[in-house]
C-alpha positions, 0 to 999 in steps of 0.5 A: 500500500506504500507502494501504491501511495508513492508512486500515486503522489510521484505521478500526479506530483509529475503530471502537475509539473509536465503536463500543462494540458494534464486529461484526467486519465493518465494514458491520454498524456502518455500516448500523445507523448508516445513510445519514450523510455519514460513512458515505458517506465511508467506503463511498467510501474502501473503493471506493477501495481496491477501486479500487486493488486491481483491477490486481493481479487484472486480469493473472491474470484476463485470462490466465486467461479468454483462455486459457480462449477459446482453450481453446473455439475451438481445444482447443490445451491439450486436444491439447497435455495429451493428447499429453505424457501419450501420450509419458510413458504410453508412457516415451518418453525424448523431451524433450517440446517446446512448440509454438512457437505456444504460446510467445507470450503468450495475449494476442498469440494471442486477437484484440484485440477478444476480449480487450477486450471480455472483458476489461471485461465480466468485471471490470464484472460 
């Protein structure tokens, strides 16, 4: 995060300073500058940046889309979502329980070689 805000304040510190006509997006004052070793440098910090930022989406990214597959092969949520809306239609006053297959996390019941291969493809697309 230190990181993130030093290169922040560099690049607006830079912007105010060599850009006159400063857009509020910084590629549109990179590209009319075009392809220079400044320009470069600082593409290469902002992929940095993104870099950094990828671990904190990949854990919710790949619960999500395992719970998507499992959603598809087994529809477990579907069963499971119809069964407590029977149980509250019908004003049951039974507590509604979670299976205990269900209590795991997603990734320990989608195969290894799913969630890898899943995984990786959707953060390389």
């Amino acid at each position: 995060m230190s990181f993130c805000f030093v290169v922040y304040f560099i690049f607006s510190h830079l912007g105010i300073v060599s850009y006159p006509d400063v857009h509020p997006n910084i590629f549109e004052n990179l590209k009319a500058e075009g392809a220079t070793p400044t320009t470069i440098a600082v593409f290469a910090i902002f992929l940095g940046i993104f870099l950094c930022n990828i671990p904190f989406v990949f854990l919710p990214g790949k619960e999500a889309l395992l719970a998507l597959v499992e959603e598809a092969q087994t529809r477990s949520m579907s069963i499971e979502l119809a069964r407590r809306m029977d149980i509250k239609r019908r004003g049951s006053l039974l507590e509604i329980s979670v299976d205990a297959s269900r209590k795991k996390p997603i990734s320990d019941r989608v195969p290894d070689s799913t969630y890898t291969l899943l995984t990786v493809g959707l953060f390389i697309a």
